[in-house]
C-alpha positions, 0 to 999 in steps of 0.5 A, spaced: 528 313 419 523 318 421 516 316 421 509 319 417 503 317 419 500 316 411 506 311 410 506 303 413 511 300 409 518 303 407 523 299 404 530 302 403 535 301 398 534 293 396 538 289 393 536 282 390 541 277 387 542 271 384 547 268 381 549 272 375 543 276 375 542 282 380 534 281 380 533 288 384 539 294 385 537 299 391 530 301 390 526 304 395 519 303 395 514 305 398 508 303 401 501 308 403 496 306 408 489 304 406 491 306 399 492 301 393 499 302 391 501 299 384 507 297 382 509 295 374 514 294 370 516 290 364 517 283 365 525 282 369 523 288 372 524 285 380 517 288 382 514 280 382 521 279 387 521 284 391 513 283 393 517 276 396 522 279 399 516 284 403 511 278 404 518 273 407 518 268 401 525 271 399 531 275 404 534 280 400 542 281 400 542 287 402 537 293 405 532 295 410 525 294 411 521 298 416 514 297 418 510 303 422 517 307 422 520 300 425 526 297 422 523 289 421 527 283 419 521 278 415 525 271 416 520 268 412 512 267 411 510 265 417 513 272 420 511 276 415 504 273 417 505 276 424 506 283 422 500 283 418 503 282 411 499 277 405 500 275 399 497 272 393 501 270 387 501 270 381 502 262 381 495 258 385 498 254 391 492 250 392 491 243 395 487 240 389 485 234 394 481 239 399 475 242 399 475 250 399 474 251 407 480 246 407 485 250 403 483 257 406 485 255 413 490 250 410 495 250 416 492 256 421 486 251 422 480 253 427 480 249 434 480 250 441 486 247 444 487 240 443 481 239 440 480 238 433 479 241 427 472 246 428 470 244 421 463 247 422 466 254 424 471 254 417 465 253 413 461 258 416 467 263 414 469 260 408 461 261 406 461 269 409 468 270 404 464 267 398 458 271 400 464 277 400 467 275 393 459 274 390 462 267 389 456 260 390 461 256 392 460 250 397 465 250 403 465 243 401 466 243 394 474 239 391 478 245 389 479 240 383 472 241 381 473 249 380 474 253 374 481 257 373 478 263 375 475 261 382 480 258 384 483 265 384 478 268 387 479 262 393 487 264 394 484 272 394 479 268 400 485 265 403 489 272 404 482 275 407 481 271 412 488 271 415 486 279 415 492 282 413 493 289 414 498 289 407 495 286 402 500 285 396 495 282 390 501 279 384 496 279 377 490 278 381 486 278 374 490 274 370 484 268 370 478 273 372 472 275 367 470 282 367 465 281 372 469 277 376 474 283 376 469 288 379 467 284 384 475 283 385 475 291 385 470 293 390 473 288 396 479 292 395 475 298 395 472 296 401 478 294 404 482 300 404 475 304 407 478 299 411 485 301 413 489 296 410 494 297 405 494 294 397 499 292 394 498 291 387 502 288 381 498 288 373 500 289 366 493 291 364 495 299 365 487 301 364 486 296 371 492 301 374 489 307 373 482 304 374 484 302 382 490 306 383 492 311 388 500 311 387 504 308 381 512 305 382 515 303 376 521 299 376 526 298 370 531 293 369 531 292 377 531 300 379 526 305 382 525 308 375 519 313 378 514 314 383 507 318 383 499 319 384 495 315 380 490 323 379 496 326 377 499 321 371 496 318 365 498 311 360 502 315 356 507 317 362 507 310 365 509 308 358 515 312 356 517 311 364 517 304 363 521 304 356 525 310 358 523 313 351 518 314 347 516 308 344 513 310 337 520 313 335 524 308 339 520 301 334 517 305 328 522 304 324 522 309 318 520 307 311 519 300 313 514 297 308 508 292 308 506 286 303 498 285 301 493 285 306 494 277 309 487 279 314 481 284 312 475 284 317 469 288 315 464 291 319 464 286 324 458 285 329 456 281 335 451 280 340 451 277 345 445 272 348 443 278 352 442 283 347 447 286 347 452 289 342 459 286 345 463 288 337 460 293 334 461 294 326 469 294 328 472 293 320 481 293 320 486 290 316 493 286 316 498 286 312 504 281 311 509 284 316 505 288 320 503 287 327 496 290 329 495 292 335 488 291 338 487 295 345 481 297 349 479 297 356 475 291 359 469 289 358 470 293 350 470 287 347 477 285 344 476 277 346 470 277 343 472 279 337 478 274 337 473 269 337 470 272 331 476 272 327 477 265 329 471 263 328 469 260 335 463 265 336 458 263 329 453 268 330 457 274 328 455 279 322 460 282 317 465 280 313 473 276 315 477 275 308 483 271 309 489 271 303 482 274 300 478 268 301 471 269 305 471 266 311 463 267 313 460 267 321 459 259 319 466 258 317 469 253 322 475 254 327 479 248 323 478 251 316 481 258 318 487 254 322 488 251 315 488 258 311 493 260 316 491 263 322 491 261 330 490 264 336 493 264 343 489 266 348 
C-alpha cells in the first residue's frame, strides 16, 4: 500500500468469523499517529474483536494489516508487543496473589543475564508509574487488596512500561471515578505529545468527544463511517451508530402513560466539600415510561441515583413513590419495598 507519513496502522478489509457468526466483514480501519482514535459502536458491533486481531490476541480469516506502510503478520501477543502494539482490556488480567510491581513486569521481568529478578528495580519503575498515574500505591501492595478502579489503572501501568508505540485502551473508564478519569485523560494527552498512537473504545459518547481526534464507527461487523472529532457531534455519531434517527426509529406515536409511579421534587445535595453535586433537579415517571437521565461527567447523575435510593441521606427535596413520601432519612430497604432498585 503507499504509504502516509500521518497514518502508523492501516488495517484492510478484515474478516472475523466464528461459527455461525461473522463477527467483522471487510472493514478498513485506520489508525492515526500520535492522535487518539476512537472506535464506537453498538454492543456486537466487532470493534472489541478487531483490537484483538490488531494486538494479536485473535488472527482473522481474512485480511491485511500494515504497519508503518509494511504489510505485518501478528501471530500472536508477544508479536505484537515487539512491533510496538498494547493492549488494555476491558476484562482485568491481573494475578491477584502478587504484588503490584509483580504483575507490571509479570513475565518481561527485569534482570541481568542469568541473575535473578532485579526487584528493587521493578519497584522503582512501579513507583515513577504511580507517580505518572497520581496513584499512593506501594509497589509491594497484593493486587488483592486494591479497590476495582485501581486495579484498572495498574493494568493502564502494565501497557505504559511495555512503552507501546499503539496503545489500544478497551473501556478503559469502565471502573474509573471522574478524578481518576482526568488523570487517565492527561496520560493520554501526554503520551501522543509523545507520538504514540491510542486507540480507544468507550460508549460514554461525552469522553469520545472530550479525548477524540478521528471517530470510526462499526455497525453490525462493517466500517459504517469514519471522520474528525472537530468536525462532528453526538448527534451525528448516534444516527451513524443506529443508521436512523433514533426519535422517529423508537417513539412510537400515540403511545400512552399511566400514573405518575416516581415524583421527585426539588432535589439537592451537597457534598461534604461544600459543593452542590444535585442541584433543585424535580422530574417525573410514569407507569411505562422510560426516563432517560444523561449528563456529562462529574454532573452528577450517580449522585442523584443515590438520592432516589436512599443511600445518600442528607439530600433536600422531596422523592414520592406510588404517592408515599420517601424523606432524605427514608431507608434504602423501605424504598425496595415500595418498588424501587437500582443497578449500578
Amino acid at each position: 500500500m503507499n504509504h502516509r507519513p500521518d497514518i502508523v496502522m492501516r488495517a484492510e478489509d478484515i474478516s472475523m468469523r466464528f461459527p455461525g457468526t461473522l463477527a467483522l466483514d471487510s472493514v478498513n480501519y485506520t489508525v492515526y499517529r500520535g492522535k487518539v482514535n476512537v472506535i464506537i459502536g453498538e454492543n456486537g458491533a466487532g470493534k472489541s474483536t478487531l483490537m484483538k486481531i490488531l494486538a494479536g490476541v485473535q488472527q482473522q480469516t481474512s485480511g491485511q494489516i500494515y504497519l508503518n506502510g509494511q504489510k505485518v503478520s501478528i501471530a500472536n501477543t508477544r508479536e505484537a508487543a515487539a512491533l510496538g502494539i498494547g493492549m488494555v482490556h476491558q476484562e482485568l488480567n491481573l494475578s491477584e496473589n502478587l504484588n503490584v510491581a509483580e504483575n507490571i513486569f509479570l513475565g518481561r521481568e527485569i534482570q541481568h543475564g542469568l541473575k535473578p529478578i532485579n526487584q528493587a528495580a521493578q519497584e522503582r519503575v512501579t513507583e515513577q508509574l504511580m507517580v505518572r498515574l497520581d496513584q499512593v500505591i506501594s509497589p509491594q501492595e497484593k493486587v488483592s487488596n486494591l479497590k476495582v478502579g485501581q486495579q484498572q489503572l495498574i493494568e493502564i501501568a502494565k501497557a505504559l512500561a511495555e512503552q507501546a508505540d499503539i496503545l489500544i485502551l478497551d473501556e478503559p473508564t469502565s471502573a474509573l471515578s471522574k478524578t481518576e478519569v482526568d488523570v487517565l485523560f492527561r496520560v493520554i494527552r501526554e503520551l501522543t505529545r509523545q507520538g504514540v498512537s491510542i486507540v480507544y473504545i468507550s460508549h460514554r459518547l461525552e469522553e469520545l468527544m472530550a479525548i477524540g481526534d478521528y471517530i470510526t464507527i462499526l455497525r453490525d461487523g462493517r466500517f459504517q463511517a469514519e471522520a474528525a472529532v472537530k468536525d462532528i457531534d453526538v448527534p451525528w455519531i448516534v444516527r451513524e451508530m443506529l443508521g436512523s434517527d433514533p426519535v422517529s426509529s423508537f417513539l412510537r406515536p400515540g403511545r400512552t402513560f399511566g400514573e405518575p409511579m416516581m415524583e421527585v421534587e426539588d432535589v439537592t445535595l451537597i457534598n461534604e466539600s461544600g459543593n452542590t453535586v444535585v442541584n433543585h433537579v424535580s422530574l417525573h415517571v410514569r407507569a411505562g415510561e422510560i426516563v432517560g437521565i444523561y449528563g456529562l461527567m462529574g454532573a452528577g447523575r450517580t449522585e442523584l441515583f443515590e438520592c432516589l435510593l436512599g443511600t445518600q441521606q442528607n439530600y433536600l427535596g422531596t422523592v414520592r413513590l406510588n404517592g408515599t413520601v420517601m424523606n432524605a432519612k427514608t431507608s434504602t430497604a423501605e424504598r425496595i419495598r415500595f418498588g424501587m432498585s437500582l443497578v449500578p
